[in-house]
PDB file of N, CA, C and O in Angstrom:
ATOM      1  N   UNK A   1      -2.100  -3.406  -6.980  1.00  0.00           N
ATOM      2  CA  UNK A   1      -1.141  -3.991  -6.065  1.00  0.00           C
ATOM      3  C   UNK A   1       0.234  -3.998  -6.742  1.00  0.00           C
ATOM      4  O   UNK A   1       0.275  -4.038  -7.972  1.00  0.00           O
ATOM      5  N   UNK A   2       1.220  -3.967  -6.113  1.00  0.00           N
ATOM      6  CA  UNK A   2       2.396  -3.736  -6.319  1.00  0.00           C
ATOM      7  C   UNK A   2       3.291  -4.700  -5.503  1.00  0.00           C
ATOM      8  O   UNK A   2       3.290  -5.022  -4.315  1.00  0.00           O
ATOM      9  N   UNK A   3       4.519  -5.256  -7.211  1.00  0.00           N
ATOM     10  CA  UNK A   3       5.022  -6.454  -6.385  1.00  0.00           C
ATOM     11  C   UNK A   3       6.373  -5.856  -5.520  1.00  0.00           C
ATOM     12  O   UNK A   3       6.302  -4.650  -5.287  1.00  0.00           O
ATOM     13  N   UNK A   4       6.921  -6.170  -5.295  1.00  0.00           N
ATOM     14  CA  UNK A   4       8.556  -5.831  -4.434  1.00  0.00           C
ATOM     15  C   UNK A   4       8.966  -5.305  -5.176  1.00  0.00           C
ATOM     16  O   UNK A   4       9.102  -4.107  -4.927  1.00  0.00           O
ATOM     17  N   UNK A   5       9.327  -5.679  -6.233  1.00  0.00           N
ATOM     18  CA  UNK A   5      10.163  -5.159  -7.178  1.00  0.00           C
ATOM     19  C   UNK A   5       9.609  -3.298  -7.825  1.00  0.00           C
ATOM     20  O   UNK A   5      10.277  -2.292  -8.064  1.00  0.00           O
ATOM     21  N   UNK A   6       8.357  -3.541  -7.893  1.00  0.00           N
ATOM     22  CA  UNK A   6       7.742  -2.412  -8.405  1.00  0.00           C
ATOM     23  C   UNK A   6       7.985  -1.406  -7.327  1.00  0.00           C
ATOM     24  O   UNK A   6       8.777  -0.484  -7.523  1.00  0.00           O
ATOM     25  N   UNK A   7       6.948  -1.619  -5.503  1.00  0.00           N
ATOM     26  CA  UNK A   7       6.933  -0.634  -4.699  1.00  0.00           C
ATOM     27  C   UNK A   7       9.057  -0.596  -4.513  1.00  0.00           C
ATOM     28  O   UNK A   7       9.451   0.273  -3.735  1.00  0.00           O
ATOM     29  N   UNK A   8       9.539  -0.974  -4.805  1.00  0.00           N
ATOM     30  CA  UNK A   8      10.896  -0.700  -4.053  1.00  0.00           C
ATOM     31  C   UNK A   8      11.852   0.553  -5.540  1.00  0.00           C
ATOM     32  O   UNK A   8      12.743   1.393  -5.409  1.00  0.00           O
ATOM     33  N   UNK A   9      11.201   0.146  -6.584  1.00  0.00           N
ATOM     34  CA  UNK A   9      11.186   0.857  -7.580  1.00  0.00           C
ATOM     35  C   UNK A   9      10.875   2.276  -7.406  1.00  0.00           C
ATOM     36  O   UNK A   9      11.690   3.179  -7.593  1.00  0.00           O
ATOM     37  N   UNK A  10       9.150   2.501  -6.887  1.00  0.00           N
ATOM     38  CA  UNK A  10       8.416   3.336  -6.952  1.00  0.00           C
ATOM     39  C   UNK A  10       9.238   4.617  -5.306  1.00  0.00           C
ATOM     40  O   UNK A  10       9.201   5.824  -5.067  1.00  0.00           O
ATOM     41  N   UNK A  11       9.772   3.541  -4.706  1.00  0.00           N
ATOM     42  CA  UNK A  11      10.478   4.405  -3.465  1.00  0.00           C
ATOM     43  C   UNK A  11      11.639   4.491  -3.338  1.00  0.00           C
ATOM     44  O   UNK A  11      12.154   5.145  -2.431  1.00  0.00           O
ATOM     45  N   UNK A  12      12.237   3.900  -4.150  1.00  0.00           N
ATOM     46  CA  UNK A  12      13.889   4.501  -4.741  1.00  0.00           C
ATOM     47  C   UNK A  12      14.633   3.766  -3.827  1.00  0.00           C
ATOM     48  O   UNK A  12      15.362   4.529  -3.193  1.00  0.00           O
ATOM     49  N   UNK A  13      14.773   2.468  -3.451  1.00  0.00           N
ATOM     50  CA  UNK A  13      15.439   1.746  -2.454  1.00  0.00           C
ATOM     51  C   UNK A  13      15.468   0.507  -3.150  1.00  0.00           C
ATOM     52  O   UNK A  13      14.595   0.032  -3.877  1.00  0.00           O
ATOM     53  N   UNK A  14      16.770  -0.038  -2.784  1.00  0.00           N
ATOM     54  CA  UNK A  14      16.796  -1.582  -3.429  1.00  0.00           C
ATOM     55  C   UNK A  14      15.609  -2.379  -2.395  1.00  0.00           C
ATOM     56  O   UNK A  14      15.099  -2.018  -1.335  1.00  0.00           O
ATOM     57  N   UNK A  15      15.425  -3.718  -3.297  1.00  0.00           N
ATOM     58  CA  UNK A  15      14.266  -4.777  -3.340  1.00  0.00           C
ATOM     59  C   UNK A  15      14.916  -5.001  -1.716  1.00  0.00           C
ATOM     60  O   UNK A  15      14.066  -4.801  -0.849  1.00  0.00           O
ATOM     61  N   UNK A  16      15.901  -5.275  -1.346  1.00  0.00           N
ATOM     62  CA  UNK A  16      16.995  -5.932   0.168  1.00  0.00           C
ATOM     63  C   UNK A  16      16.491  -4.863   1.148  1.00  0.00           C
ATOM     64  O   UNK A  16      16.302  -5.127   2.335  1.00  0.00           O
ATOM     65  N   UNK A  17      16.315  -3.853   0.708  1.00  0.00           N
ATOM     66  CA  UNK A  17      16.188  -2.842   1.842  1.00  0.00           C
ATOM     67  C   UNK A  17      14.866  -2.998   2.181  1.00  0.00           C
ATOM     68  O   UNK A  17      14.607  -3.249   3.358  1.00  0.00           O
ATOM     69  N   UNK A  18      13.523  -2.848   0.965  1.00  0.00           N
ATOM     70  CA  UNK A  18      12.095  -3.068   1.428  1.00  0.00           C
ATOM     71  C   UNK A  18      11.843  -4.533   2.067  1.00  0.00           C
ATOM     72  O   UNK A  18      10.824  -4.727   2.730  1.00  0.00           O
ATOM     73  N   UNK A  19      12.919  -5.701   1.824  1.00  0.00           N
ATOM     74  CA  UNK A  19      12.523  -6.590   2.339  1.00  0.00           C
ATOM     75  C   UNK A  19      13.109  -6.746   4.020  1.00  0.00           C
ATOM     76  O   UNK A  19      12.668  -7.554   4.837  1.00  0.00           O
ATOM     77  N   UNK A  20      14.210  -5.742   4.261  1.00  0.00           N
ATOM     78  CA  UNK A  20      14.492  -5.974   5.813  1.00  0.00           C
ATOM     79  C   UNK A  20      13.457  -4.839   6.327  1.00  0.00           C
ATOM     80  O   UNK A  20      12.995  -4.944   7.463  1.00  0.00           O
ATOM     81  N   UNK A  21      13.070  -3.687   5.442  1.00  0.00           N
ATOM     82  CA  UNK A  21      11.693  -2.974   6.533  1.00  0.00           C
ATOM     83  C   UNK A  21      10.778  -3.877   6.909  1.00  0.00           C
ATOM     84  O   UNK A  21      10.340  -3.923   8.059  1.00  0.00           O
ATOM     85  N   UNK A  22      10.381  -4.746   5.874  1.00  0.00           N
ATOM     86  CA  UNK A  22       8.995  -5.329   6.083  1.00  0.00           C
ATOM     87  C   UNK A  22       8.917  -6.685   7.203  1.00  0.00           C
ATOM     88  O   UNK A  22       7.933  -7.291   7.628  1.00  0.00           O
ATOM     89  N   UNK A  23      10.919  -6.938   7.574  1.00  0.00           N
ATOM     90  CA  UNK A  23      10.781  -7.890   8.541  1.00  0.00           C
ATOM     91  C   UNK A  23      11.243  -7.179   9.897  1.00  0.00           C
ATOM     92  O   UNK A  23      11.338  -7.926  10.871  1.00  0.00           O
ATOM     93  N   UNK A  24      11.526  -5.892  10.068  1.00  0.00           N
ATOM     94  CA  UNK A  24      11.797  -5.459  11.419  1.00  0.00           C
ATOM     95  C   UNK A  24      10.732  -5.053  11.845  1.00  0.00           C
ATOM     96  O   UNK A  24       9.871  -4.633  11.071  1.00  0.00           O
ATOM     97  N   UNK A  25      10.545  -5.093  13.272  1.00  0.00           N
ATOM     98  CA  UNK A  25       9.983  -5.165  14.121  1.00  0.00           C
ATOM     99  C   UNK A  25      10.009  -3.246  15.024  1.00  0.00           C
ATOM    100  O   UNK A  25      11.131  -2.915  15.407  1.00  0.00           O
ATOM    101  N   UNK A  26       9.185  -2.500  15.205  1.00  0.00           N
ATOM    102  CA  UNK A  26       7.896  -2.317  14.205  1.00  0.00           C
ATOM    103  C   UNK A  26       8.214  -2.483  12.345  1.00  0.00           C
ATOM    104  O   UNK A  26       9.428  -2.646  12.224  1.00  0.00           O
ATOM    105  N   UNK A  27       7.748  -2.487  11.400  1.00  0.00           N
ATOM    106  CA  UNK A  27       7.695  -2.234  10.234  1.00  0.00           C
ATOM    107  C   UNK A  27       8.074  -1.031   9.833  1.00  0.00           C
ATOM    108  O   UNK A  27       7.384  -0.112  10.274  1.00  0.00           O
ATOM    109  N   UNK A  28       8.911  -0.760   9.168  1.00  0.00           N
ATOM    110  CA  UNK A  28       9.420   0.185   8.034  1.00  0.00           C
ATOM    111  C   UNK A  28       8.576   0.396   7.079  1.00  0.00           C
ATOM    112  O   UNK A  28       8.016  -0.562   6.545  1.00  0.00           O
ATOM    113  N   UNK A  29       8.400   1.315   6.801  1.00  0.00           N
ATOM    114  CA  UNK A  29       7.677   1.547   5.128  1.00  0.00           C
ATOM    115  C   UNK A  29       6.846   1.083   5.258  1.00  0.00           C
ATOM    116  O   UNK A  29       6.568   0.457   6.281  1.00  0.00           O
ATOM    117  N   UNK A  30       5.661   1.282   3.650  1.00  0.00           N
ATOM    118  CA  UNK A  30       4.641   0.760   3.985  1.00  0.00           C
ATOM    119  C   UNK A  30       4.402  -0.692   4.225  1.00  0.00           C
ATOM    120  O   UNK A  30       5.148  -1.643   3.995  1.00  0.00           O
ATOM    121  N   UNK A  31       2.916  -0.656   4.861  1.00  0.00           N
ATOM    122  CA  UNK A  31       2.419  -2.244   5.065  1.00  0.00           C
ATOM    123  C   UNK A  31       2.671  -3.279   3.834  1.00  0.00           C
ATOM    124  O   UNK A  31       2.455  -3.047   2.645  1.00  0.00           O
ATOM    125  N   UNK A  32       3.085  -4.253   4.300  1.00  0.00           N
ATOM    126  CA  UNK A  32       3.141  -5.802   3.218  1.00  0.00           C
ATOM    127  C   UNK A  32       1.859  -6.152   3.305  1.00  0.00           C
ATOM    128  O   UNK A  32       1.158  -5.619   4.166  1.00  0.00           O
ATOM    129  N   UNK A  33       1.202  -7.343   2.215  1.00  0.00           N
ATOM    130  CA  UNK A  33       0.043  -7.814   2.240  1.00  0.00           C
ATOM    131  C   UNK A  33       0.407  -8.703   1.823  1.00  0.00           C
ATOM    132  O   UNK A  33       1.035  -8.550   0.776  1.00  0.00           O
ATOM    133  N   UNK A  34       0.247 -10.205   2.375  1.00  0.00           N
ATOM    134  CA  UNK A  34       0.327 -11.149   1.639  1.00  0.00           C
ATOM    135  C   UNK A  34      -0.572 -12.026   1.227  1.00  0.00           C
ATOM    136  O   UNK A  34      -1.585 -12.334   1.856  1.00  0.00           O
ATOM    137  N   UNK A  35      -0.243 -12.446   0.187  1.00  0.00           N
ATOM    138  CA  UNK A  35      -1.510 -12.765  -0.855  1.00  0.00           C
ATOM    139  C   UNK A  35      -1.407 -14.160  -1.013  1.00  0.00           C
ATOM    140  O   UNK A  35      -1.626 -14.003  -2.214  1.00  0.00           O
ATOM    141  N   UNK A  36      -1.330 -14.875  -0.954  1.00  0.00           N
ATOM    142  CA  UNK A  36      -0.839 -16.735  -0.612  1.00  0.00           C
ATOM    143  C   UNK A  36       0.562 -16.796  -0.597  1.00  0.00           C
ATOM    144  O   UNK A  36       1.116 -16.485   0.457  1.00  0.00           O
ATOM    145  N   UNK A  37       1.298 -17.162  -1.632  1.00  0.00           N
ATOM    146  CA  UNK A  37       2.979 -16.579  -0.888  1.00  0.00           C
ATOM    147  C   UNK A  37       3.096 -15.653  -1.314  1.00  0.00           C
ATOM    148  O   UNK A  37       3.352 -14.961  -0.328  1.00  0.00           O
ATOM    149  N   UNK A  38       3.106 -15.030  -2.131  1.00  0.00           N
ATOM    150  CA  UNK A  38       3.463 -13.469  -2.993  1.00  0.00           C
ATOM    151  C   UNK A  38       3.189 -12.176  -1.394  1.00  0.00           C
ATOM    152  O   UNK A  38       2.598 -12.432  -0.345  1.00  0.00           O
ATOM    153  N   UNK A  39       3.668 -11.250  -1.679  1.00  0.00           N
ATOM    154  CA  UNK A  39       4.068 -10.576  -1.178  1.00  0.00           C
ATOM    155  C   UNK A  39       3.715  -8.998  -1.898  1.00  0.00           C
ATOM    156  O   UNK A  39       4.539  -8.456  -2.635  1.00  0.00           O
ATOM    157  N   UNK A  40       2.337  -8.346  -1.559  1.00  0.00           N
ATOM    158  CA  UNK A  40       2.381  -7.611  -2.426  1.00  0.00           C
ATOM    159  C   UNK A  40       1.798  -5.965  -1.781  1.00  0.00           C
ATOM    160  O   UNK A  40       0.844  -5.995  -1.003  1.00  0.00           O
ATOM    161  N   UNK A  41       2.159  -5.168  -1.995  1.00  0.00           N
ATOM    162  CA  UNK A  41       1.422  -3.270  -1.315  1.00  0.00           C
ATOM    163  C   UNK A  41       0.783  -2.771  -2.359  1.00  0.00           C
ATOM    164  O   UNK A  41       1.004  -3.002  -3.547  1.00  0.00           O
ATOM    165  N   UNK A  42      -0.006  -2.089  -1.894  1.00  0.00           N
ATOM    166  CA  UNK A  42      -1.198  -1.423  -1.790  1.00  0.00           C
ATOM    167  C   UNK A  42      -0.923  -0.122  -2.267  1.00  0.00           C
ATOM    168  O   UNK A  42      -0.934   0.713  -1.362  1.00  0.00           O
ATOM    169  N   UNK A  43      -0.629   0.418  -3.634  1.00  0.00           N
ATOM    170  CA  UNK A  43      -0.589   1.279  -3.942  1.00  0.00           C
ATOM    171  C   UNK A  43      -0.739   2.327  -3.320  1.00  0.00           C
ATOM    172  O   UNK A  43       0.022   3.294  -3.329  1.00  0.00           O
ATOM    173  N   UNK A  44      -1.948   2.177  -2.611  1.00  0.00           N
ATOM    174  CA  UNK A  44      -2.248   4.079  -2.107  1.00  0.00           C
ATOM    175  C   UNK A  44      -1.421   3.897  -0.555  1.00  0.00           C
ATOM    176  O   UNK A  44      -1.027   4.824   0.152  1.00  0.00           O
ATOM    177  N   UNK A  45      -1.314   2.629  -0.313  1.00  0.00           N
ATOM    178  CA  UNK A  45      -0.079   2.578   0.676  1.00  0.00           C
ATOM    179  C   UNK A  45       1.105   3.300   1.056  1.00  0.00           C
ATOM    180  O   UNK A  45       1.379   3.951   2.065  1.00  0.00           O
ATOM    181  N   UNK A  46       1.959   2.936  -0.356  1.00  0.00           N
ATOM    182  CA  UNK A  46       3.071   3.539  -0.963  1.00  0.00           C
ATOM    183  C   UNK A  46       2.960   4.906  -1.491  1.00  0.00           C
ATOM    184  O   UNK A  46       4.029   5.516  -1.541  1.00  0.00           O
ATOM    185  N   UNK A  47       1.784   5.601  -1.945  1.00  0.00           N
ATOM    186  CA  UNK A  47       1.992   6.920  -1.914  1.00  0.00           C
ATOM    187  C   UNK A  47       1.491   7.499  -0.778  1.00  0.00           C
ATOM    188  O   UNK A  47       1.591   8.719  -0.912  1.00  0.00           O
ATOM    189  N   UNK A  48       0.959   7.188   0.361  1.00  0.00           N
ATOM    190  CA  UNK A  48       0.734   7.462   1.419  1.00  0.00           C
ATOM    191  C   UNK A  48       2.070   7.531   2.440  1.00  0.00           C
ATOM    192  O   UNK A  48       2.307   8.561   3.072  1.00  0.00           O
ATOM    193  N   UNK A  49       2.653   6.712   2.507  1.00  0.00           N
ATOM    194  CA  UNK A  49       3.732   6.065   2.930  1.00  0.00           C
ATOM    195  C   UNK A  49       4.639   7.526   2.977  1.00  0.00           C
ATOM    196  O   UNK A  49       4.912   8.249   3.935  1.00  0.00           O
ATOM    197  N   UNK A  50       5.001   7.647   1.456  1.00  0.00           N
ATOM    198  CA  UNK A  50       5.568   8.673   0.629  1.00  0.00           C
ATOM    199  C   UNK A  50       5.258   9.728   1.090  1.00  0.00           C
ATOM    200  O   UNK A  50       6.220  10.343   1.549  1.00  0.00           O
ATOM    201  N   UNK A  51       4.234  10.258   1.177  1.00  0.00           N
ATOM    202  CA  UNK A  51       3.846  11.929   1.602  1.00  0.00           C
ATOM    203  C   UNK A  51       3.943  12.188   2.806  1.00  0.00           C
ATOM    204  O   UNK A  51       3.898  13.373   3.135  1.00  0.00           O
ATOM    205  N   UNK A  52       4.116  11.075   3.898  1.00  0.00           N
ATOM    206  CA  UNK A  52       4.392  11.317   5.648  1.00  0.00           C
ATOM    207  C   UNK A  52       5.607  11.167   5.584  1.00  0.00           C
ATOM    208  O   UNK A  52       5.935  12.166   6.224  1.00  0.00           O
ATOM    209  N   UNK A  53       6.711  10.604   5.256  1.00  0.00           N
ATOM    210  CA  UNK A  53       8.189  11.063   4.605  1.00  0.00           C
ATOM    211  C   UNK A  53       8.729  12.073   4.267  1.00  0.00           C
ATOM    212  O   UNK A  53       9.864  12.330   4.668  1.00  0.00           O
ATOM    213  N   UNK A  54       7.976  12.981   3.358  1.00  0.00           N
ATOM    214  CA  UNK A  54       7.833  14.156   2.678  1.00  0.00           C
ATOM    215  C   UNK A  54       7.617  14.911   3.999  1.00  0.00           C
ATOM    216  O   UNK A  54       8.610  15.552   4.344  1.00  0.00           O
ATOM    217  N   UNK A  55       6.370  15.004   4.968  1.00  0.00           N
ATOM    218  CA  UNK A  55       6.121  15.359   5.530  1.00  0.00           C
ATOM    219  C   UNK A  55       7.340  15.875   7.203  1.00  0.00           C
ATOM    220  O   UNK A  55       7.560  16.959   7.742  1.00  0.00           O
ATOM    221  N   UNK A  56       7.749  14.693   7.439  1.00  0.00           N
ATOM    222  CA  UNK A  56       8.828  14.515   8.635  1.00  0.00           C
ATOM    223  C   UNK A  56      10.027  15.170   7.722  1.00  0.00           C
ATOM    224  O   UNK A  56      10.627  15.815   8.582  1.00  0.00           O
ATOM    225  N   UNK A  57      10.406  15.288   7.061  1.00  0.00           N
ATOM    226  CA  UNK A  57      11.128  15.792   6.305  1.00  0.00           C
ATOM    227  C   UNK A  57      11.161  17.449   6.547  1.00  0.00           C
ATOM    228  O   UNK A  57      12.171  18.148   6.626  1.00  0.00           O
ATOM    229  N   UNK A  58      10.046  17.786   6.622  1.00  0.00           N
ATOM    230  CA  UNK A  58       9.253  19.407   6.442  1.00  0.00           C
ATOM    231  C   UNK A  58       9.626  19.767   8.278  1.00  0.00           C
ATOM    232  O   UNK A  58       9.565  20.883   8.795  1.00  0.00           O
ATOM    233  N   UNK A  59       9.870  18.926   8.727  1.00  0.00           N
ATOM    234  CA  UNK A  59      10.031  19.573  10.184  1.00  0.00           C
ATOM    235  C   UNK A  59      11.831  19.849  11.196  1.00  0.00           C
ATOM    236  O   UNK A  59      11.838  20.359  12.316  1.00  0.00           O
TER     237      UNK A  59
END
């Protein structure tokens, strides 16, 4: 699992930006999981996430 700081790391966007995807309405980027308050993704999320990006990109 991966905290904010890490997945926003791992996708090249400041921590502000993954936190307004994860509150608009549908969701941006990958899924949030929250874990009692923490706030944390799912690794294969984020490289999943990543390769359909990659992908829309390709078209």
């Amino acid at each position: 699992m991966l905290s904010t700081a890490e997945a926003s790391e791992r996708l090249g966007v400041s921590q502000r930006t993954l936190i307004r995807w994860r509150q608009s309405v549908p969701i941006i980027g990958p899924p949030p999981i929250r874990i009692g308050n923490a706030i944390r993704y799912a690794e294969q999320d984020v490289n999943c996430w990543i390769l359909t990006q990659r992908e829309k990109g390709k078209a």
